[in-house]
C-alpha positions in Angstrom: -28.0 -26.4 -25.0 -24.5 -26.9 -25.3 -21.6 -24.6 -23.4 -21.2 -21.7 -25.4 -17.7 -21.9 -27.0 -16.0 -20.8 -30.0 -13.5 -23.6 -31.7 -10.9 -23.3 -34.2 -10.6 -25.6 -36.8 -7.5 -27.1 -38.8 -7.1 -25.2 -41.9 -11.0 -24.8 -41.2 -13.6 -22.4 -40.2 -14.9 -21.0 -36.8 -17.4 -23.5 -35.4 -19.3 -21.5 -33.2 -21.4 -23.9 -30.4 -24.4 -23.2 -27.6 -26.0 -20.8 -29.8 -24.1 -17.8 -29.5 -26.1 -14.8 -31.0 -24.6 -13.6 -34.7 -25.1 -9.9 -35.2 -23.2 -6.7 -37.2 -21.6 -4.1 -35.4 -19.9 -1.6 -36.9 -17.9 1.5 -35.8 -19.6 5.0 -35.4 -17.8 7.8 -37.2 -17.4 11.4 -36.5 -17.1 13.8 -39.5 -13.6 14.1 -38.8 -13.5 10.2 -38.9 -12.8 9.4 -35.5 -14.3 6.3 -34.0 -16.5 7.1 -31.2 -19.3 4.4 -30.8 -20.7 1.2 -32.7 -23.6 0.5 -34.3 -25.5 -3.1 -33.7 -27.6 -5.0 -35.6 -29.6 -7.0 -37.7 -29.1 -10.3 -36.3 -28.3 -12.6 -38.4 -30.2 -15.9 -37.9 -28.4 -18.8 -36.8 -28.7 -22.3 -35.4 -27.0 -24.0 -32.1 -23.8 -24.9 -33.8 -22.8 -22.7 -36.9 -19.5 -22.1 -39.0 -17.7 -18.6 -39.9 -15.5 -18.4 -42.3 -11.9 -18.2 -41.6 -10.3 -17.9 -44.9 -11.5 -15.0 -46.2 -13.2 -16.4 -49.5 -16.6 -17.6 -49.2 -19.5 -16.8 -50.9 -21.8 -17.1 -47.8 -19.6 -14.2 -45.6 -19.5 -14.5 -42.5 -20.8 -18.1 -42.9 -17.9 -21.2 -45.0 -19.3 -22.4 -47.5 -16.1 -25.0 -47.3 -14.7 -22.5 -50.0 -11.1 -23.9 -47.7 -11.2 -27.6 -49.2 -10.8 -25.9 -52.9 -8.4 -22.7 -52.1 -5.2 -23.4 -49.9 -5.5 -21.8 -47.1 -3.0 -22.2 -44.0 -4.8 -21.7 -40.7 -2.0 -22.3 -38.6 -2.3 -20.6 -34.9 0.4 -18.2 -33.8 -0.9 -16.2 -31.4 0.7 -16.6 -27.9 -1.8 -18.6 -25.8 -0.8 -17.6 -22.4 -2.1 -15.3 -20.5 -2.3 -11.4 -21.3 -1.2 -10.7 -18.3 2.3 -11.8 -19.4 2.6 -10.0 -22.5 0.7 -6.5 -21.5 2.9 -3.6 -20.8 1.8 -1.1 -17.2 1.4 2.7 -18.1 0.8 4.5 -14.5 -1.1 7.6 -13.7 -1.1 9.8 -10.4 -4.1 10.1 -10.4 -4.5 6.1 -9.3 -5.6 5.0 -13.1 -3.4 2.3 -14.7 -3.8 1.7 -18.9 -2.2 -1.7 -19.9 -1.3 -2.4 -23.1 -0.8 -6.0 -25.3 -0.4 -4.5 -28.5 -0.2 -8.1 -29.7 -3.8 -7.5 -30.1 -4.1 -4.8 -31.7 -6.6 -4.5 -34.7 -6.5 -0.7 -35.3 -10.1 -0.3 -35.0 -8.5 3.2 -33.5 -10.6 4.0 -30.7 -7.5 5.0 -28.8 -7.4 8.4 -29.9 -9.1 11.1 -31.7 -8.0 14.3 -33.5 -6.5 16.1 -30.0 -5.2 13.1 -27.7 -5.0 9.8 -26.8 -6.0 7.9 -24.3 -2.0 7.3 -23.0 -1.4 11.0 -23.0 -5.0 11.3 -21.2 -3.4 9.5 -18.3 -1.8 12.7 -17.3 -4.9 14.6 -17.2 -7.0 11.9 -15.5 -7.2 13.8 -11.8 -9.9 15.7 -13.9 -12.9 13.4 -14.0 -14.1 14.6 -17.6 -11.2 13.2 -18.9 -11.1 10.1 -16.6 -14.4 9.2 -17.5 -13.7 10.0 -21.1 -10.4 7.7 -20.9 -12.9 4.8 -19.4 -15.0 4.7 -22.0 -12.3 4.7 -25.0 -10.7 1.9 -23.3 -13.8 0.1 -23.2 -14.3 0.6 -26.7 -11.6 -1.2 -27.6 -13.2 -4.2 -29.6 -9.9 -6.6 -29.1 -9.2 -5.7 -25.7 -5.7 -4.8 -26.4 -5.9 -2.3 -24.1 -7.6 -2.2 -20.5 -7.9 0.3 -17.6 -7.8 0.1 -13.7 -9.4 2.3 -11.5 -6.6 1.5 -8.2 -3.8 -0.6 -7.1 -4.5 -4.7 -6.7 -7.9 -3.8 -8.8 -9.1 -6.0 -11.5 -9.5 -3.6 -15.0 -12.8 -1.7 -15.6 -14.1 -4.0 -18.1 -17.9 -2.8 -19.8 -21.3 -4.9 -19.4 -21.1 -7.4 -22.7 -23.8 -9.9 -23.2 -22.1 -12.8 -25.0 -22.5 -12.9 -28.6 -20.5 -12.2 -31.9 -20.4 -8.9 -33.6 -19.2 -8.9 -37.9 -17.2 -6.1 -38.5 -18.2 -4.5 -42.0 -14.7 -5.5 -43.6 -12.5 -6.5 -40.9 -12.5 -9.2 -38.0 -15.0 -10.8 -35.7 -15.6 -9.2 -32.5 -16.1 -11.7 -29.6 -17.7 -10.1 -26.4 -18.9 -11.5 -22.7 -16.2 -14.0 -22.3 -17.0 -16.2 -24.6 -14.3 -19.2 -24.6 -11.9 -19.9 -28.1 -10.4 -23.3 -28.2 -7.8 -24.3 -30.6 -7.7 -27.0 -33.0 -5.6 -28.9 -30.4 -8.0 -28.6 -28.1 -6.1 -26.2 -25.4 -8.1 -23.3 -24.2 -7.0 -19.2 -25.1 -7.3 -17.3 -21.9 -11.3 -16.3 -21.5 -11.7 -11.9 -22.0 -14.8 -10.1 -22.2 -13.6 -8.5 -25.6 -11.6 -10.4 -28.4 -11.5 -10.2 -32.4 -11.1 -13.3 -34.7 -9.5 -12.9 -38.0 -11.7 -13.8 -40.8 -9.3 -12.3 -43.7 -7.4 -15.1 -43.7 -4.3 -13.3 -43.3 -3.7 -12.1 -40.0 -0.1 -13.1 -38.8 -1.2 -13.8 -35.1 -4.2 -16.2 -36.2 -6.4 -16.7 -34.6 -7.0 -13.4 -33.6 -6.9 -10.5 -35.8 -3.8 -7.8 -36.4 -5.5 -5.5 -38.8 -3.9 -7.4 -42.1 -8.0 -7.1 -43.5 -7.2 -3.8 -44.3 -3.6 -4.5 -46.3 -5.5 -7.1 -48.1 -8.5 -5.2 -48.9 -11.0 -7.9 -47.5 -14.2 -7.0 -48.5 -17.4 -8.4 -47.2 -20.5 -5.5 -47.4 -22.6 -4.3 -44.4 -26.4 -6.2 -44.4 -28.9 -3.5 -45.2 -30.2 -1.5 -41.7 
C-alpha cells in the first residue's frame, strides 16, 4: 500500500493516497448550541487512491466528479507553508499551562468557548484541575488545530490519540487527523499536525486549509443518514 498522503491538485481536487479511511464527523451540540463533542460515522467506502472535491460544486460531495474542468475554479494555495511554530502566538498561565494560538487556522468550529468562558480566560483558573482538565479537552477539540496546549516549560503540546483518517464536516471543511501529510501541487510538503481542516467550499482565502468562508457562502452538502 502506498504512504498515506493527502495531495493538492492544480485547480483540482484532493487526491487522497494509501487508503486513508473516509468517514462523517460532525459536531455535538448542547441545547444552548455550544459545541462540546463530535459525532463519527458511517464510513464512507473508498478505494486506495480517491479524489475530494475542492471546488465546492460537485454532484458526488465529498467525492469530484471533475465538475472543476466545466466551472472556473481558482485553487491557488495561500496558506503560509512554514511551520506553525512561527506564526502561533504564547498565552502563559501560572499554573505551568501554556495555550498557543495560530488563528491563521481558524475554522470557527467554536469549541473554544461556551456560554460562561473560554478556554483563554480558563488559563487563569487552571491551578484548579476541573478546569485544567476541562481546558485540555477543548483544546483538543479543536478540529484545525489552531490552538494547542502545554502541560510545562520545553514540553511538546498535549495533542489527543487520532487514528489517521478523514472526517466530512456536514457543511464545512474536511477534518484531517493523525498526521496525515498534505502536499502541494508543487510538490513541497505543509508541516505534518495531528489535526488539520481542508477547504472544500472552494472559497477559503488561505487555501488549502479552511478559514470558515463555508459558512459566508452557504456551502451546503447534507449529513449521510445515521
Amino acid at each position: 500500500m502506498a504512504e498515506r498522503r493527502i495531495v493538492v491538485t492544480e485547480d483540482g481536487p484532493y487526491r487522497v493516497e494509501g487508503g486513508v479511511p473516509l468517514l462523517r464527523t460532525a459536531i455535538v451540540k448542547t441545547e444552548h448550541g455550544e459545541p462540546v463533542d463530535w459525532d463519527e460515522g458511517p464510513a464512507f467506502e473508498t478505494t486506495e487512491t480517491y479524489e475530494l472535491c475542492r471546488c465546492g460544486n460537485s454532484s458526488t460531495k465529498p467525492f469530484c466528479d471533475s465538475t472543476h474542468e466545466r466551472l472556473p475554479f481558482d485553487g491557488t494555495e495561500t496558506a503560509d507553508s512554514g511551520p506553525i511554530a512561527d506564526r502561533r502566538e504564547a498565552w502563559e498561565s501560572e499554573a505551568g499551562l501554556t495555550l498557543y494560538d495560530d488563528t491563521s487556522l481558524c475554522t470557527h468550529a467554536g469549541f473554544c468557548r461556551n456560554r460562561l468562558t473560554g478556554v483563554w480566560e480558563m488559563l487563569d483558573e487552571a491551578a484548579d484541575e476541573g478546569v485544567r482538565s476541562e481546558l485540555v479537552a477543548m483544546v483538543g477539540r479543536c478540529p484545525s488545530g489552531r490552538l494547542a496546549v502545554t502541560a510545562g516549560a520545553d514540553t511538546d503540546p498535549v495533542e489527543p490519540l487520532l487514528e489517521p483518517s478523514i472526517g466530512v464536516e456536514p457543511n464545512a471543511s474536511l477534518w484531517v487527523r493523525g498526521g496525515i501529510p498534505v502536499v502541494s501541487e508543487d510538490g513541497s510538503p505543509y508541516e505534518v499536525r495531528n489535526r488539520q481542516t481542508l477547504c472544500r467550499c472552494g472559497g477559503s482565502g488561505n487555501k488549502p486549509f479552511c478559514d470558515g468562508s463555508h459558512r459566508q457562502n452557504l456551502f451546503t452538502d447534507p449529513a449521510l443518514p445515521r
